[in-house]
C-alpha positions, 0 to 999 in steps of 0.5 A: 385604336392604333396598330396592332403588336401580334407579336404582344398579342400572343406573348401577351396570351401565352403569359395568360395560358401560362398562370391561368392553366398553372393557377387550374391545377390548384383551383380544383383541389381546393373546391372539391377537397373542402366539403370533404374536409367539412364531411369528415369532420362532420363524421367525427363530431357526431362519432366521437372517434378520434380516427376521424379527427386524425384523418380530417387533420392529414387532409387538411394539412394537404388543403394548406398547401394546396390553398397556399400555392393557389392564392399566390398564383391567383393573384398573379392572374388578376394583376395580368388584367392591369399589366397585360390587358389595359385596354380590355380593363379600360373597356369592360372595368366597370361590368368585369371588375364588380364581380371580382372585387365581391370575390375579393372583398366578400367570399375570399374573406370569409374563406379566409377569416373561417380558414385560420379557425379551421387549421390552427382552431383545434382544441381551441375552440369548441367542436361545432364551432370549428366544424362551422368554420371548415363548413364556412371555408368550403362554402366560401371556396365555391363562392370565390368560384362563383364571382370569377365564373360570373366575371368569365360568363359574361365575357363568354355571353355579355348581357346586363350592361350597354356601351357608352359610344361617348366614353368608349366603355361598356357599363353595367345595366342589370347587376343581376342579369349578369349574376343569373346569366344561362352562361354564368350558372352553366359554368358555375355548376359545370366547374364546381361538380367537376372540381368536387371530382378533381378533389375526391379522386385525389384523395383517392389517388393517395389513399390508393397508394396506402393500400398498395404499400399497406400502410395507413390501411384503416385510413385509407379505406375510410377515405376512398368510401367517403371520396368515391360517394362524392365522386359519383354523385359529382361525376354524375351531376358534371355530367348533367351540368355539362349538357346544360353548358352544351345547351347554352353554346348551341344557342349563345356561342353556336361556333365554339359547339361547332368547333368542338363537335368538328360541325363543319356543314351545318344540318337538320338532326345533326349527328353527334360525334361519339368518336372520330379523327378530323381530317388533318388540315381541314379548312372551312369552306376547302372541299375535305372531309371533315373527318379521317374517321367517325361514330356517330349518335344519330340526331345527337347533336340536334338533341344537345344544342335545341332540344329536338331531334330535327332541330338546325344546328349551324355549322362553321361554314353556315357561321362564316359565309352565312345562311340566307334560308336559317336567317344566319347573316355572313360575317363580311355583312357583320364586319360592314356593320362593325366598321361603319360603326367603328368609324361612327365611333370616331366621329363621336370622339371628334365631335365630343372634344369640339363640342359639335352636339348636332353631329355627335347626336347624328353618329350616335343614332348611326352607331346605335344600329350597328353597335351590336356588330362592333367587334367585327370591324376589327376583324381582318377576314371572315375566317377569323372567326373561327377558333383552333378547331382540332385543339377545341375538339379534341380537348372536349372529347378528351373531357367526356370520354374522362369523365363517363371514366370516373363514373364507372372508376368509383363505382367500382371502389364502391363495389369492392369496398362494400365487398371488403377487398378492395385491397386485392384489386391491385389493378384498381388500386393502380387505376385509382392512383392515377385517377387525380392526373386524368382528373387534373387532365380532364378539368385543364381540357375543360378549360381549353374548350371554353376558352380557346373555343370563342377564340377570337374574342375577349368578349364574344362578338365585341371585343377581339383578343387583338384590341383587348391588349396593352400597348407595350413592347413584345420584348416586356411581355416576354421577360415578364413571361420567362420570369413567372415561367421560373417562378411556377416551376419554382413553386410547382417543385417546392409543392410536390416536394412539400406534399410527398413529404407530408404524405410520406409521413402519413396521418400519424405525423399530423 
């Protein structure tokens, strides 16, 4: 596939680190403030009472501007697949581009056909009509998460598809082993409920504000009863959802769990670690300790990742240089393979264009060994393997220790709000000011385990980020990069101020 442009490479990722963590900040939102949408709306066709018809309307003048934003920036996203990432599109078109394009042609559409209904529909049509539409928005928001957390499941855990030597692709196989893949489920459901959270605490956050400057009081409280109900039930069920996600990296993706757990050693009844500093530095295989300092949950990490509490679970070190005695093979064994079959590629290029069938077949047989170890043959060392370790690891604990938060924060607002003085608690009211920010923190550090925890890989195990570019000059993507970086801070002012505005006026203004 030719030299390799590092200097491409990472630009190439920054630009994607840059839209994809921009794009998270409005993602969320959206997904978890739509069934809030949908739920005060639904509280104001059974009641009858306008002051639900006035709340749900302030909310989703706030959705709008959220949902705005977030569409730009999306399909900014999905452009950077054809400009940036050529040769991942040439490869994996086939599989990664039908879930998108269902997204697009499907879900997006129905969110967005259900969306003009929702916002400019009131009093134009009747009232359960355009309760359907707001449901159907919700519905359709989760189901455009859906179709893109496939697309990203599959990269994490690529099954359903097989790779045509011939062509130099992977093609689908099985539509709906992709669809229903442990990975894909695990990262809908972990995703979805934890959005729900990012929404419900931001119209906690805001409607903490009200009450701290007494205004808007009776509105304010109805919100965070509503919102902090969703926000437990979500919390909870993120929390369920994110062992089941641990779960299928224990058995799909062992280095990124032994990447976020700080596993350097592998063992029987392996200890979680519930607090605890790395040693700063620590390489696989140098002597150090792994940690500076630790707390630990006995066999809590065995439970996690196999379900036992004796159970193996392999280390970084076990992943590199191998486990003769847990059947782990080293990854020099696995670049071998990789190479022998990158070089059997070759031959099958060669022997397809001089029409040699004899000796294509013969390469093919040979690559059909090897194929499942391609990705490593593009690897330069064994220790290449492994993803930043401090930054996957803080960023997980940094997303649990938030998320157990969240769970006590809105137990608490409905504590005092069934207390009715919910108003007095001004610690509470400021803890749940800030509440949206550390959600927001919480879901971009989610996103930071997933994705910076299978570094090398585009594909986990076939396709290092390396090869996955396209080949053009660093300085294109750097200009590109400088150009979107201008325009998200545009944008990012122009929502803040847009959105202090709107809530500066308050529901009476919608």
């Amino acid at each position: 596939m030719g030299e390799v442009d590092l200097a491409t490479v990472n630009w190439a990722r920054a630009q994607f680190i840059l839209t994809a963590m921009y794009h998270w900040l409005f993602v969320p939102i959206t997904l978890g403030l739509s069934f809030l949408l949908a739920f005060f709306e639904s509280m104001y066709v059974r009641t009858g009472k306008e002051e639900w018809k006035h709340l749900t309307k302030f909310w989703m003048t706030l959705f709008g501007i959220n949902f705005a934003i977030g569409i730009a920036t999306g399909i900014i996203l999905e452009f950077q697949f054809g400009t940036n990432w050529s040769s991942y599109s040439w490869m994996v078109g086939d599989i990664f581009g039908a879930p998108l394009a269902i997204e697009g042609i499907f879900a997006f559409f129905l969110e967005a056909t259900f969306f003009a209904v929702m916002f400019f529909g009131w009093d134009r049509t009747s009232k359960g009509f355009h309760l359907f539409s707001t449901w159907m928005v919700a519905v359709g928001s989760s189901l455009s998460a859906l179709w893109i957390l496939v697309a990203n499941g599959w990269m994490q855990y690529p099954i359903g598809m097989a790779f045509n030597p011939e062509s130099a692709r992977f093609e689908m196989q099985n539509f709906w082993e992709i669809l229903f893949s442990p990975v894909a489920i695990a990262k809908f459901t972990h995703t979805t409920s934890s959005s729900f959270v990012v929404g419900s605490l931001f119209v906690i956050t805001i409607s903490s504000y009200y009450l701290l400057k007494g205004r808007h009081v009776d509105m304010a409280k109805k919100s965070i009863i509503v919102a902090s109900v969703f926000a437990l039930l979500s919390s909870v069920f993120t929390a369920f959802t994110g062992d089941e996600s641990a779960y299928a990296n224990g058995n799909f993706q062992p280095m990124k769990m032994a990447a976020y757990e700080g596993l350097f050693e592998g063992a029987k009844g392996a200890d979680i670690v519930a607090l605890g500093i790395l040693t700063s530095g620590k390489k696989v295989g140098d002597g150090q300790e792994p940690f500076a300092f630790e707390i630990s949950i006995p066999q809590g990490l065995s439970i996690m990742a196999k379900r036992e509490l004796n159970a193996f679970v392999p280390g970084i070190k076990d992943l590199v240089y191998g486990n003769e005695a847990e059947g782990i093979m080293s990854v020099s064994e696995k670049m071998e393979k990789g190479k022998a079959a990158i070089a059997d590629l070759a031959i099958i290029q060669k022997a397809r264009k001089a029409g040699d069938e004899p000796t294509k077949n013969a390469a093919i047989e040979r690559f059909r060994v090897n194929q499942d170890y391609l990705g490593f043959g593009y690897l330069d060392t064994p220790e290449e393997i492994v993803p930043p370790v401090a930054t996957t690891y803080y960023a997980f604990h940094v997303m649990v220790y938030l998320g157990t938060f969240f769970i006590l924060l809105t137990l608490l607002f409905l504590y005092f709000s069934y207390k009715d003085t919910l108003e007095d608690k001004k610690w509470l009211l400021l803890l749940g000011f800030s509440s949206f920010f550390l959600a927001l923190t919480a879901s971009e550090m989610g996103w930071v385990v997933a994705e910076v925890g299978r570094q090398p890989w585009a594909i986990q195990d076939l396709l290092p980020v390396k090869m996955a570019t396209t080949k053009i000059a660093a300085g294109h993507v750097q200009a590109s990069f400088a150009i979107f970086f201008v325009l998200f801070a545009v944008l990012l002012i122009a929502e803040i101020k847009i959105m202090l505005k709107q809530i500066k006026i308050g529901p009476e203004g919608v």
